[in-house]
C-alpha positions as MATLAB code, in Angstrom:
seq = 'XXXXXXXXXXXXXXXXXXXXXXXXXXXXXXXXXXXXXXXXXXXXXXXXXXXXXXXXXXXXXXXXXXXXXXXXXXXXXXXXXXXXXXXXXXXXXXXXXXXXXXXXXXXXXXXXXXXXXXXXXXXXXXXXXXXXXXXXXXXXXXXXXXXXXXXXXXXXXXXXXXXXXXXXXXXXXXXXXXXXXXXXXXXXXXXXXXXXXXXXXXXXXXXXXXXXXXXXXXXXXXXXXXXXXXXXXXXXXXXXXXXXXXXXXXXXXXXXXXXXXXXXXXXXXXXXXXXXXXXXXXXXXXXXXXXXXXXXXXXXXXXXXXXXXXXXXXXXXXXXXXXXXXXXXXXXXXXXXXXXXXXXXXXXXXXXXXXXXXXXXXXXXXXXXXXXXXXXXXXXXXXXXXXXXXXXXXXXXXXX';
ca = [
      65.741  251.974  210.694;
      61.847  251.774  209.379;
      59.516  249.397  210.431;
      57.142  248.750  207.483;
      53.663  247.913  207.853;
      52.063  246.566  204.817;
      47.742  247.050  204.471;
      45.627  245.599  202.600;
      44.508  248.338  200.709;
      44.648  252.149  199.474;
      41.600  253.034  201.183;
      42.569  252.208  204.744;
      45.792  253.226  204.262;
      44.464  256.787  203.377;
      41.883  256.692  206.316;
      45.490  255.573  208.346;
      47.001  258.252  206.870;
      44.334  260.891  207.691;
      43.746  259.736  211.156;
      47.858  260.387  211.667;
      48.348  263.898  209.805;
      50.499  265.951  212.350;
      51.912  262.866  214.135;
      55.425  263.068  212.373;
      56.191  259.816  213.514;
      54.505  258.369  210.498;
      55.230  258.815  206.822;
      53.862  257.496  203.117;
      56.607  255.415  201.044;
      55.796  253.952  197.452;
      57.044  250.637  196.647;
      57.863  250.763  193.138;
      57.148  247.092  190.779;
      57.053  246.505  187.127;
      55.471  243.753  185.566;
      55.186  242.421  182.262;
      52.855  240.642  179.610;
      51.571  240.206  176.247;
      47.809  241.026  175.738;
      45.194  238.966  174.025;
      44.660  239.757  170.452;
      42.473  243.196  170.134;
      39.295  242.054  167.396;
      38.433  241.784  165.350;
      36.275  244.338  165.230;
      33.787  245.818  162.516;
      32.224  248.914  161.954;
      28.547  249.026  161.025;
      28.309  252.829  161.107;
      27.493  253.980  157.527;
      28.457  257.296  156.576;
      27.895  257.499  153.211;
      26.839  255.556  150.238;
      26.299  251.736  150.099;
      27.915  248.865  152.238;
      30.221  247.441  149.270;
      33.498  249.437  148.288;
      32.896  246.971  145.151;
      36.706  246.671  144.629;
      37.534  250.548  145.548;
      40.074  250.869  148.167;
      38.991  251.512  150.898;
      41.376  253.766  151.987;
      41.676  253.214  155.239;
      42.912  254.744  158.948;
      42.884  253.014  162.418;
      44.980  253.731  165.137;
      45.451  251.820  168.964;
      45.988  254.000  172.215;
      46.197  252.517  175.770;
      45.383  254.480  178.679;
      45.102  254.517  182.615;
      41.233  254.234  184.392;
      41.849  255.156  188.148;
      45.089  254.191  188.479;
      43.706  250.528  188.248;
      43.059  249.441  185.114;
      44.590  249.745  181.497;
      42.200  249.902  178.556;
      42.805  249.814  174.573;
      40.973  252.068  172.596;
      40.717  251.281  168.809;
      39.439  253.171  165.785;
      39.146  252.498  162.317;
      37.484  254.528  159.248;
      37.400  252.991  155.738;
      36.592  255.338  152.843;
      35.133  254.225  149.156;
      38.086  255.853  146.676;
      35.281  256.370  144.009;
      32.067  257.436  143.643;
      29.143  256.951  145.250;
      32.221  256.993  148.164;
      30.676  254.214  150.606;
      32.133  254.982  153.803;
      32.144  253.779  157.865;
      34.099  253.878  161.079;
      34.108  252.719  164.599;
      35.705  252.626  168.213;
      36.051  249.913  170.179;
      37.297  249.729  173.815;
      39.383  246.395  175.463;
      40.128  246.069  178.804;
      43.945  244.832  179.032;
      44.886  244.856  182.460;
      43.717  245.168  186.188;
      46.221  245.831  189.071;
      46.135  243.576  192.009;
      44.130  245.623  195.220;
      46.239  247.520  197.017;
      48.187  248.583  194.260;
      48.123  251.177  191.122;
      49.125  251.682  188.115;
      52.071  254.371  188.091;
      53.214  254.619  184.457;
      52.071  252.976  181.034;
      54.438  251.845  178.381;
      56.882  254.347  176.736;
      54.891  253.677  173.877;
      51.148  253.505  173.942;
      50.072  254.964  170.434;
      50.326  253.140  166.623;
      48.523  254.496  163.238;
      48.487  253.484  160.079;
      46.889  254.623  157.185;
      47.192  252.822  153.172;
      44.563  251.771  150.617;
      43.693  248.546  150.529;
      43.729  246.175  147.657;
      40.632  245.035  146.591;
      39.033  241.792  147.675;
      38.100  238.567  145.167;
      34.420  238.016  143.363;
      32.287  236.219  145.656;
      31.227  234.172  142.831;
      34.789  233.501  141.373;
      36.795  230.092  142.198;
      38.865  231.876  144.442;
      35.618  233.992  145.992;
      34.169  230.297  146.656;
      37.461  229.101  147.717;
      37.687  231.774  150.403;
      33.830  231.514  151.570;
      34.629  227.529  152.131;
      37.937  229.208  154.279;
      35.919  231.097  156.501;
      36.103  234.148  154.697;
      37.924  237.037  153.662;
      41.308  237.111  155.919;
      43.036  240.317  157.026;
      46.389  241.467  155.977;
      49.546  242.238  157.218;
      49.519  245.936  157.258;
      52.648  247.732  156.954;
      53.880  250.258  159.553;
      56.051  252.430  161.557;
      57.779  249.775  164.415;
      56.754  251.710  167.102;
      57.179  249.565  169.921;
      53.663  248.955  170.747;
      51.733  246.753  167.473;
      53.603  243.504  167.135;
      50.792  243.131  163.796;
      48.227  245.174  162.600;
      45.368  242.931  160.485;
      43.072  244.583  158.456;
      40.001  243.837  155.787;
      39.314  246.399  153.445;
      37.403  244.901  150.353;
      35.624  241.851  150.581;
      34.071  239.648  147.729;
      30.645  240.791  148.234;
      29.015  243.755  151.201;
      31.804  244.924  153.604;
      30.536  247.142  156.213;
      29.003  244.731  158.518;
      25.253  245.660  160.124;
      25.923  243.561  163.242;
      29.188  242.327  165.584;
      29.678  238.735  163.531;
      32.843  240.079  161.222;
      32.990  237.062  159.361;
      34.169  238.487  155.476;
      33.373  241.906  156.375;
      35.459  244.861  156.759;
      37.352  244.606  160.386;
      40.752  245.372  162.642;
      42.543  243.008  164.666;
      45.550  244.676  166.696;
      48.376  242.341  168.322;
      50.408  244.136  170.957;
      54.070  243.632  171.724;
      55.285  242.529  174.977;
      53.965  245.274  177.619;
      55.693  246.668  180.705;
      54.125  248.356  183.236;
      54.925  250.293  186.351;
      53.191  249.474  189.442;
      53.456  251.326  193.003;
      51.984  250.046  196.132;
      51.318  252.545  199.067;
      53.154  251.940  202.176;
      52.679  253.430  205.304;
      55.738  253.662  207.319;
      56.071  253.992  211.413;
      59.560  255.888  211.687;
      61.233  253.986  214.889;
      64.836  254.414  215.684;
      67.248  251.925  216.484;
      70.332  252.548  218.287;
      73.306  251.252  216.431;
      75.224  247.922  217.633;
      77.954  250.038  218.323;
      75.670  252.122  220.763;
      74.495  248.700  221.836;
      78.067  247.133  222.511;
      79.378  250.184  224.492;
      75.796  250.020  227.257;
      77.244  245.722  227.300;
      73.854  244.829  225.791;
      76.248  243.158  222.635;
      79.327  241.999  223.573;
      82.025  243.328  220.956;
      82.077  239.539  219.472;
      78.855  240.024  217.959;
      79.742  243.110  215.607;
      82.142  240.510  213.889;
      81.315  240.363  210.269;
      81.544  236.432  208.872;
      82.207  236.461  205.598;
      80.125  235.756  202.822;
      80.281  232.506  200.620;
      79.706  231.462  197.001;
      78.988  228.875  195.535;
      78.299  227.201  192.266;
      75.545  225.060  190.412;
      73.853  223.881  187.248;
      69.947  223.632  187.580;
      67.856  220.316  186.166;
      65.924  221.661  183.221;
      63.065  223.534  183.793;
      60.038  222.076  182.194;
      59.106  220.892  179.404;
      55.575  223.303  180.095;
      52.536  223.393  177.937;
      50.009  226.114  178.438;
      46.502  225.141  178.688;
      44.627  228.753  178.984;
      42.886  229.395  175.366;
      42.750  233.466  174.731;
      41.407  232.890  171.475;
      40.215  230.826  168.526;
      40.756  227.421  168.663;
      43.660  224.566  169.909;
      45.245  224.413  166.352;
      47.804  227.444  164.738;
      46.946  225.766  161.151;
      50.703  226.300  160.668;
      50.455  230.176  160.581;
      53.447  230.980  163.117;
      52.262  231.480  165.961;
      54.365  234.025  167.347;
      55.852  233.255  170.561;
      57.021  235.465  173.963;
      58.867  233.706  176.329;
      60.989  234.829  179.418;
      62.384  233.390  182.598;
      62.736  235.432  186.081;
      64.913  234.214  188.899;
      63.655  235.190  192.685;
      64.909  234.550  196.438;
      61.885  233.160  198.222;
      62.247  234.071  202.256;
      66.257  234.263  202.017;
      66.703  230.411  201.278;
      65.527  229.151  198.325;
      65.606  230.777  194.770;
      62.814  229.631  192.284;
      62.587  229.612  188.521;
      59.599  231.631  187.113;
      58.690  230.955  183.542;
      56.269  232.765  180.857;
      55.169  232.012  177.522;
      52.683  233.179  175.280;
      51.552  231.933  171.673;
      49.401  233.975  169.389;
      48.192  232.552  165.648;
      49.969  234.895  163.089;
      45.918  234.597  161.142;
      42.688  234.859  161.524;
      41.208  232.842  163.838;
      43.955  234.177  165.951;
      44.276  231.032  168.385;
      46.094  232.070  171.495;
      47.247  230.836  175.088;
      49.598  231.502  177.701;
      51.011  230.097  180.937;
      52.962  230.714  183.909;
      54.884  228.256  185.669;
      57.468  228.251  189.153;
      60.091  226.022  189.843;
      62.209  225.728  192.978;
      66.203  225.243  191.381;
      68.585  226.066  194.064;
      67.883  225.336  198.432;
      70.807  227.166  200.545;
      72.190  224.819  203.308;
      70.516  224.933  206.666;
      72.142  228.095  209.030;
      72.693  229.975  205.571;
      70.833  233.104  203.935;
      71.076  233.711  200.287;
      72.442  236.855  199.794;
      72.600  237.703  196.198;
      72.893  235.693  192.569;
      75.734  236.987  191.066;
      75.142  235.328  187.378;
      72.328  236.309  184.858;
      69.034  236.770  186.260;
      66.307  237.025  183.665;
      66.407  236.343  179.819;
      63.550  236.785  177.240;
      63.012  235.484  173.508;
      60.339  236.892  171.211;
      60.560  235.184  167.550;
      57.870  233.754  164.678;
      57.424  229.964  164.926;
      57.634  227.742  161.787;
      54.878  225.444  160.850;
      55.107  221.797  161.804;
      54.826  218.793  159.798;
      51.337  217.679  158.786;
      50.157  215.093  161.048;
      49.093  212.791  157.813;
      52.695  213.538  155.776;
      55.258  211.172  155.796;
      57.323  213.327  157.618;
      54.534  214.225  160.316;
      53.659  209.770  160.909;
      57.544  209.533  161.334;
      57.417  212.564  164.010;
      54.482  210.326  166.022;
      56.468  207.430  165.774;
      59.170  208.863  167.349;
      57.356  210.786  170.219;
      55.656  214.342  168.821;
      57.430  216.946  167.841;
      60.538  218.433  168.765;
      61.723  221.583  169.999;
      63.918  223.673  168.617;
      66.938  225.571  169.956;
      65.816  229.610  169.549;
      68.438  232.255  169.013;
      68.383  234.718  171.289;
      70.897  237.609  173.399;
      73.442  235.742  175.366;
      72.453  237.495  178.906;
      74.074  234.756  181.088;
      71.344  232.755  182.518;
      70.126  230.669  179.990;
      72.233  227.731  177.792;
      69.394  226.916  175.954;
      66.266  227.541  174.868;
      63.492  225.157  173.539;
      60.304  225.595  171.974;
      57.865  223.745  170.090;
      55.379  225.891  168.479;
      53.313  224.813  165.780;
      52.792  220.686  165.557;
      51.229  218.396  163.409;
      47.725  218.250  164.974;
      46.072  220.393  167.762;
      48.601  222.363  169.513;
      47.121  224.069  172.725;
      47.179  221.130  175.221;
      44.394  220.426  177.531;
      46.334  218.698  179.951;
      49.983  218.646  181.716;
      51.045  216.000  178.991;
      53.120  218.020  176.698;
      53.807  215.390  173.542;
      53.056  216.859  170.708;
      51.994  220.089  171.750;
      53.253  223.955  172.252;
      55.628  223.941  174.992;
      58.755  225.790  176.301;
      61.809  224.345  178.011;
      65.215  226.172  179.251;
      68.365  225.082  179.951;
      71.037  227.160  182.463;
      73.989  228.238  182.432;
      76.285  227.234  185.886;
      74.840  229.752  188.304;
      76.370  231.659  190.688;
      74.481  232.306  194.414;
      76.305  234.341  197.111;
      75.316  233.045  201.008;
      76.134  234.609  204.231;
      76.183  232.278  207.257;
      73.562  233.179  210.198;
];
């Protein structure tokens, strides 16, 4: 048997590590974890590099590249590095690019990142349609908007882009000289869910243990304490969890406008200290449009206590489920509809489809509302919120 003892970070385990080369009674282990989690939107960015001719593709394309790659800085961080180039398709061929970097993701101390996504690379590559007059009713229409808005670009499903958003043409200059992209030429990435390997560096004190048979036969155990008691089942259905509304804002404003969002979701069961087994639940809502309002929460609750002298042993039923899915627009808060939905208490949830894994009876999810839709407090009427039924669930105890 090992004894593990657990430091608090890489660097004294290596100076641990170096002080104890040659003593074979000591070893390195790696504790392998994966965690998951859906980045902020990437942009928008703009390019103000220019390359060639004027700043106005005047209707022209562009024709356009970008492309998204993550990668690993010392094993602690995960960055996304963007690039886009936008090319005139006539003469006097006005043309620009730019990179961008984003930091996604920091590993807790003491821990490093062992493996990035399967897939960490998109591209596209189309012409763009050009963009309305500035001075026609729909040019003044759009200025009064906020601007030009990007377009859903299509490509390859690759794993990685949940949405690629892109502004070619504009009604009026399109490469931008400074970082305000407001109707100019720009890239906004949103990234699927994201799974990532983690390893944390153990250092290990090898100590043997004599076995309790070993133990019995010297009379330190008497040969009633080998016997095995058998292990015990039993069977519950959890309170639902939540409603929860999350509070954090990514991006943009409080209010989806009725463009999606788009919604993650998922829901983790753990055992906490071999008694208790607690409920953790994600979501994450991202505006399917420019001003890309976003948020996200996390959220634990206890659902199942074993009876005192028992130790949880297993869960034999589902243990995680997940639903990723495009939220409809809710009812304007000033339509008849949307007074009748205040009247009656805010909006509503709806049931979501998603895999049958087991754990979860229901899902329930209120995306966009009639009003603002990122709470500010724990109140969640009438706002974006997530709440999940179970199934029975099954938990497998051992008496002490």
């Amino acid at each position: 048997m090992r004894k593990l003892i657990f430091l608090p970070g890489i660097l004294i385990l290596m100076t641990l590590i170096s002080s104890a080369q040659g003593n074979k009674d000591y070893s390195v282990q790696f504790i392998d974890s994966v965690i998951q989690f859906v980045p902020s939107t990437i942009g928008p960015y703009c390019p103000t590099k220019l390359l060639a001719g004027d700043r106005e593709f005047d209707g022209h394309g562009p024709e356009i590249w970008a492309w998204v790659k993550l990668r690993v800085v010392g094993k602690a961080e995960i960055y996304a590095d963007v690039y886009m180039h936008a090319r005139e398709t006539v003469s006097d061929w006005s043309e620009t690019e730019g990179t961008w970097s984003k930091l996604l993701y920091r590993a807790p101390r003491g821990y490093q990142i062992n493996e990035l996504p399967l897939t960490n690379y998109s591209e596209v590559h189309y012409i763009s349609k050009p963009g309305v007059s500035a001075f026609s009713p729909a040019g003044v229409m759009q200025a009064m908007n906020g601007g030009a808005k990007g377009t859903d670009v299509p490509f390859k499903d690759d794993g990685l882009v949940s949405r690629w958003n892109i502004v070619g043409d504009t009604g009026g200059d399109d490469i931008s000289t400074d970082d305000d992209c407001n109707d100019d030429t720009q890239v906004a990435v949103q990234l699927n869910l994201l799974k990532v390997k983690l390893q944390r560096p153990v250092l290990v004190k090898n100590v043997t243990i004599p076995s309790k048979e070993v133990l019995a036969k010297s009379g330190i155990l008497s040969p009633r304490d080998l016997k095995i008691t058998p292990d015990t089942t039993v069977q519950y259905i959890p309170s639902t969890i939540g409603p929860y509304c999350p509070k954090k804002l990514l991006g943009g404003d409080r209010d989806f406008g009725g463009h999606g969002p788009e919604i993650w979701a998922s829901i983790n069961l753990r055992i906490v200290s071999g008694n208790a087994v607690y409920a953790d639940v994600y979501m994450h809502a991202r505006e399917t449009e420019s001003d890309w309002s976003e948020t996200e929460g996390n959220w634990s609750k206890l659902v199942y206590t074993a009876p005192a002298g028992y130790t949880i042993t297993g869960i034999i039923s589902g243990m995680t489920s997940e639903v990723h899915y495009v939220s409809k627009p809710g009812a304007n808060a000033f339509s008849p509809a949307g007074v009748l939905q205040a009247m009656t208490g805010g909006a509503k949830g709806t049931d979501v489809p998603f895999k049958d894994d087991g754990l979860v009876a229901r899902w329930n999810i209120v995306g966009d509302t009639g009003g603002d839709d990122i709470s500010t407090d724990d109140n969640c009427n009438d706002d974006t919120q997530v709440a999940i039924q179970l199934n029975p669930m099954k938990v497998k105890l051992h008496k002490k």
